[in-house]
C-alpha positions in Angstrom: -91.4 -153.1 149.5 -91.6 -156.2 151.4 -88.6 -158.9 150.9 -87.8 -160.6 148.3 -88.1 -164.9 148.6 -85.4 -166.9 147.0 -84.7 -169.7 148.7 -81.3 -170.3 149.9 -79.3 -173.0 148.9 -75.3 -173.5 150.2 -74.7 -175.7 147.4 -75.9 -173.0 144.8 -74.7 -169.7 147.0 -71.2 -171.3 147.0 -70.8 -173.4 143.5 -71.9 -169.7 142.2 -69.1 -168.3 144.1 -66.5 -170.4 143.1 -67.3 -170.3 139.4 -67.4 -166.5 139.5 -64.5 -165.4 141.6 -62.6 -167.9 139.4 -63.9 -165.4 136.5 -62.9 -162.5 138.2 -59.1 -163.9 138.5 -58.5 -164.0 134.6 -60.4 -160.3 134.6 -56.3 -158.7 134.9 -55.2 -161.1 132.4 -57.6 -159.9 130.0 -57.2 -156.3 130.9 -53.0 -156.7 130.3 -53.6 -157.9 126.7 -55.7 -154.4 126.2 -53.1 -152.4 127.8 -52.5 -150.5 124.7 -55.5 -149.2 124.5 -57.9 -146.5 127.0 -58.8 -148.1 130.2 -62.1 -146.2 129.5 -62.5 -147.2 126.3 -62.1 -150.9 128.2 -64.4 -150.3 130.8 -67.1 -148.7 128.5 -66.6 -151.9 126.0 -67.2 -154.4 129.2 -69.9 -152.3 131.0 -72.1 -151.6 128.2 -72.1 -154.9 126.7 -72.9 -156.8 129.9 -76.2 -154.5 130.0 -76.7 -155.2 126.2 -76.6 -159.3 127.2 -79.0 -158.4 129.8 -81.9 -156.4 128.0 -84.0 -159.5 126.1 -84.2 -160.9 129.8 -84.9 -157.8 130.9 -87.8 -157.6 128.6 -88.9 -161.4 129.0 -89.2 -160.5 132.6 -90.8 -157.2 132.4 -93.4 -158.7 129.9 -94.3 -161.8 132.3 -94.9 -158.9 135.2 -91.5 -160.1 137.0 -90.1 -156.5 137.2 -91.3 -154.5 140.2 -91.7 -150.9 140.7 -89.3 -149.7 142.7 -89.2 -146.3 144.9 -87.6 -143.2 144.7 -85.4 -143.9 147.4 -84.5 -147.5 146.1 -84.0 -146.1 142.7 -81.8 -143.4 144.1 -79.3 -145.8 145.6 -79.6 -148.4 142.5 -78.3 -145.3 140.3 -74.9 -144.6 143.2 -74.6 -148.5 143.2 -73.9 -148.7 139.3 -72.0 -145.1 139.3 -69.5 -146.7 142.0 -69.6 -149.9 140.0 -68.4 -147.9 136.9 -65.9 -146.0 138.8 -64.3 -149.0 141.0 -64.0 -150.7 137.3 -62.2 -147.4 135.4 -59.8 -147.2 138.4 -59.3 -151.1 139.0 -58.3 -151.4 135.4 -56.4 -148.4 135.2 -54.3 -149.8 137.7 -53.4 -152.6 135.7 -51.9 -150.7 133.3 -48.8 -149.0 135.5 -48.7 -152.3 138.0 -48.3 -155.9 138.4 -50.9 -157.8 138.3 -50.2 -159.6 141.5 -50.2 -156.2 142.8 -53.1 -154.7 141.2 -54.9 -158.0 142.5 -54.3 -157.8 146.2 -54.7 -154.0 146.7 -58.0 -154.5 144.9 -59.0 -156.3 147.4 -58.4 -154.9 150.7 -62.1 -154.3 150.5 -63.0 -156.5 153.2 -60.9 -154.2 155.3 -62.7 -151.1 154.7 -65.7 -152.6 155.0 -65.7 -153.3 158.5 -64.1 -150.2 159.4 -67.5 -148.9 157.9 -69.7 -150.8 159.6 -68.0 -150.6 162.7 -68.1 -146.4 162.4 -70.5 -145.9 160.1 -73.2 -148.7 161.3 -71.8 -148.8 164.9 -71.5 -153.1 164.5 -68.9 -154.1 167.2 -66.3 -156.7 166.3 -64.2 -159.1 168.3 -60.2 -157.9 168.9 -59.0 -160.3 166.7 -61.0 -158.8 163.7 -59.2 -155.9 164.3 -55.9 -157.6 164.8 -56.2 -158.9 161.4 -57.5 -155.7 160.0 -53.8 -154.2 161.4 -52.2 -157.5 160.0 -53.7 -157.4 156.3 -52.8 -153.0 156.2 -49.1 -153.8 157.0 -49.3 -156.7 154.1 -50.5 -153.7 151.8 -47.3 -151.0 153.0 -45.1 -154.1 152.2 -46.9 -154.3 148.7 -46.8 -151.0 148.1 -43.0 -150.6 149.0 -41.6 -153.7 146.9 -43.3 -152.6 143.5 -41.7 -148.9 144.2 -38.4 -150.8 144.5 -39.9 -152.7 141.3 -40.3 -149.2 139.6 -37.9 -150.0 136.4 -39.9 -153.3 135.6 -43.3 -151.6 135.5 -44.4 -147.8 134.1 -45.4 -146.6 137.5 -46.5 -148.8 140.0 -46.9 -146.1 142.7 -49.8 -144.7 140.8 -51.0 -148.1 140.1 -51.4 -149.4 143.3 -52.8 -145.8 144.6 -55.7 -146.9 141.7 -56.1 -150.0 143.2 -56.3 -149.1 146.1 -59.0 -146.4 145.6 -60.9 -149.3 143.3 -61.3 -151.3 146.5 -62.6 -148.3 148.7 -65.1 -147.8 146.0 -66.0 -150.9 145.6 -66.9 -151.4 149.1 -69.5 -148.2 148.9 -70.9 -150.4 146.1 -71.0 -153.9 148.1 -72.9 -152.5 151.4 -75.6 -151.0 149.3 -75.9 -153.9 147.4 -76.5 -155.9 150.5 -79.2 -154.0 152.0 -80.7 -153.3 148.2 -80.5 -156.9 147.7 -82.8 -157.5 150.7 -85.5 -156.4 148.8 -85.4 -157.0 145.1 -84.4 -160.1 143.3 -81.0 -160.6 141.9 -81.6 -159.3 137.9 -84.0 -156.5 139.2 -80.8 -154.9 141.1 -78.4 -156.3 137.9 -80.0 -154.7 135.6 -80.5 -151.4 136.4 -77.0 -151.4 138.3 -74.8 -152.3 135.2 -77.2 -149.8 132.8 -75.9 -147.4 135.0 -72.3 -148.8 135.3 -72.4 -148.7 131.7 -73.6 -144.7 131.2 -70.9 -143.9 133.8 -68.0 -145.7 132.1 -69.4 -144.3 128.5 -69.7 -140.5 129.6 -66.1 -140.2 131.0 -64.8 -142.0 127.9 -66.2 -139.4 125.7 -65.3 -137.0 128.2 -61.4 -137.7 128.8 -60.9 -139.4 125.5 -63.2 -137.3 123.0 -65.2 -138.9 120.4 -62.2 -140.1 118.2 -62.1 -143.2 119.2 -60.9 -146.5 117.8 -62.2 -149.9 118.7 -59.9 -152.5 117.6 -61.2 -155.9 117.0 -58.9 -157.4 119.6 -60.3 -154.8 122.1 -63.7 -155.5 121.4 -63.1 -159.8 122.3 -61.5 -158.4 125.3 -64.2 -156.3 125.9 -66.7 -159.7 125.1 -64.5 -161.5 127.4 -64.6 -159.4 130.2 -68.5 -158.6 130.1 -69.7 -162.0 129.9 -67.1 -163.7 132.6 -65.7 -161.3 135.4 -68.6 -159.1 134.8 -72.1 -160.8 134.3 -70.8 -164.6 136.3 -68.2 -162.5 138.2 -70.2 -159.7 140.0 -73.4 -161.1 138.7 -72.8 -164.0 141.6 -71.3 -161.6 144.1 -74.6 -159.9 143.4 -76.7 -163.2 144.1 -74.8 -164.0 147.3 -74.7 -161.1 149.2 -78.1 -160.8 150.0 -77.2 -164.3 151.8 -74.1 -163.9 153.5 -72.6 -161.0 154.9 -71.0 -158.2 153.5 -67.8 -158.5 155.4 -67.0 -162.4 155.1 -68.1 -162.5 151.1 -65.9 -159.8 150.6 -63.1 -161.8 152.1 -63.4 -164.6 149.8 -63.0 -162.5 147.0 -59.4 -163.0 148.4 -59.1 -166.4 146.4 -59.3 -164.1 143.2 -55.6 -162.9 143.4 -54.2 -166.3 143.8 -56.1 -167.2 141.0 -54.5 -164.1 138.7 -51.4 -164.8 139.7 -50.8 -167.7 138.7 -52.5 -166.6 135.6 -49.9 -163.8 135.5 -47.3 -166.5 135.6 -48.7 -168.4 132.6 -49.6 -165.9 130.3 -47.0 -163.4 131.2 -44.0 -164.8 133.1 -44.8 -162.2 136.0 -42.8 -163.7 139.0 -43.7 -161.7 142.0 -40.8 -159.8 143.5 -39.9 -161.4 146.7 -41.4 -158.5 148.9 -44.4 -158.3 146.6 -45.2 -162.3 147.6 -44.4 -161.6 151.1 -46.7 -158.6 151.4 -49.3 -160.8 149.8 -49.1 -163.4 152.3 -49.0 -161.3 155.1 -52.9 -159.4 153.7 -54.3 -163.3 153.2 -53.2 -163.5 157.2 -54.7 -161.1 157.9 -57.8 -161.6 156.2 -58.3 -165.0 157.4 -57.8 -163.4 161.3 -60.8 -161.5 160.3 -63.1 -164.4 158.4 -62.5 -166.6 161.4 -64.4 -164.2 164.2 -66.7 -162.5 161.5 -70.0 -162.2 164.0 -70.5 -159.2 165.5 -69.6 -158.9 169.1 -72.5 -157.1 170.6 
């Protein structure tokens, strides 16, 4: 299939941006007033209503003849795209319910970092010394992380696990990016959306009923939350992640998803009266260093 046109605008790419990741920071705050109910059950709630939003346009647009055929092959990695999608969401909101969120928040986002250790080994794409210098820098921010919330253990249920869950979200959620960009290079922004969240959604829904069983009990409170979360860090959050990576590179979007912790932490502050421990802020410092090391020398050396 030949490439998709839509034109590029910074103004748009980047207003887009800003308005979503700012979405995505109050997606932790929303999850913490669920916390006494299933992260599955939360995930399910979000996923499948974000593809229920979705389906008149989906029909408008498949009516006009907007919606393309896709192949096998396309179609193939659309359905491991919304499978990791569902997956990086079960485990990043999991983690929210045994850590801080300032914690949860960083970890989640060490994505960048795997990324281009992907694309260097996977992809064989050569980077400058000081990417790698600020890949070392932002992984000794996350150890730090990692070892004030175990000192931290008595102030939250079991923040070992929780920043392990984290962590895995962000290594999923970098499997999802890079096939989005290269999907993305092909097909218009709702003709990967849709398709990717109706499969987010079946994922999250068939582990729910799996784990959990089919007694379950959807509060009204949950389902807001679950509103909340499907029409702001879901549909604009990753709905604008979505638009801009087929315009800017995996690697330096997924670093300015690094505003998104700064944004739930003071959040956090607000809502909850989670101060960071001292360590925690440090180690949180010390992964934006390093992250910036990386966005500053983002092309390719060879």
């Amino acid at each position: 299939m030949s490439s998709v046109s839509e034109p590029f605008s910074k103004v748009k790419v980047y207003g887009l941006l800003a308005f979503g990741i700012s979405a995505i920071g109050f997606s932790p705050i929303l999850v913490k007033l669920a916390s006494d109910s299933s992260p599955y059950l939360v995930a399910a709630i979000r996923t499948l209503i974000a593809f229920i939003i979705l389906i008149p346009v989906y029909w408008s647009q498949k009516k006009s003849g907007e919606i393309k055929k896709v192949t096998t092959k396309e179609h193939v990695f659309v359905a491991i795209s919304g499978i990791l999608l569902g997956l990086h969401l079960i485990a990043w909101i999991s983690s929210i319910y045994f850590t801080s969120i300032a914690s949860a928040s960083v970890l989640v986002t060490i994505h960048p970092i795997i990324i281009i250790v992907i694309e260097r080994f996977v992809f064989r794409v050569r980077f400058r010394p000081i990417i790698w210098a600020g890949v070392f820098v932002a992984f000794i921010g996350s150890v730090v992380i990692g070892y004030s919330d175990y000192d931290g253990e008595t102030i939250y249920p079991n923040p070992l696990l929780g920043n392990g869950l984290a962590a895995l979200a962000a290594l999923i959620f970098a499997g999802y990016f890079l096939i989005g960009n290269r999907i993305r290079q092909r097909r218009n922004w709702f003709e990967y959306v849709f398709p990717v969240y109706g499969y987010s959604a079946l994922t999250c829904v068939l582990l729910l009923f799996i784990i959990e069983g089919f007694s379950i009990e959807v509060t009204g409170l949950v389902l807001l939350i679950g509103i909340g979360l499907a029409l702001g860090p879901q549909i604009a959050g990753h709905g604008s992640l979505n638009y801009a990576v087929k315009y800017i590179s995996p690697t330096l979007l997924a670093t300015l998803i690094l505003f998104e912790p700064a944004v739930s932490s003071v959040a956090a502050y607000f809502f909850f009266g989670e101060t960071p421990l001292l360590l925690t802020f440090a180690g949180m410092v010390i992964v934006l260093v390093g992250i910036i090391l990386t966005w500053t020398k983002t092309d390719s050396a060879g």
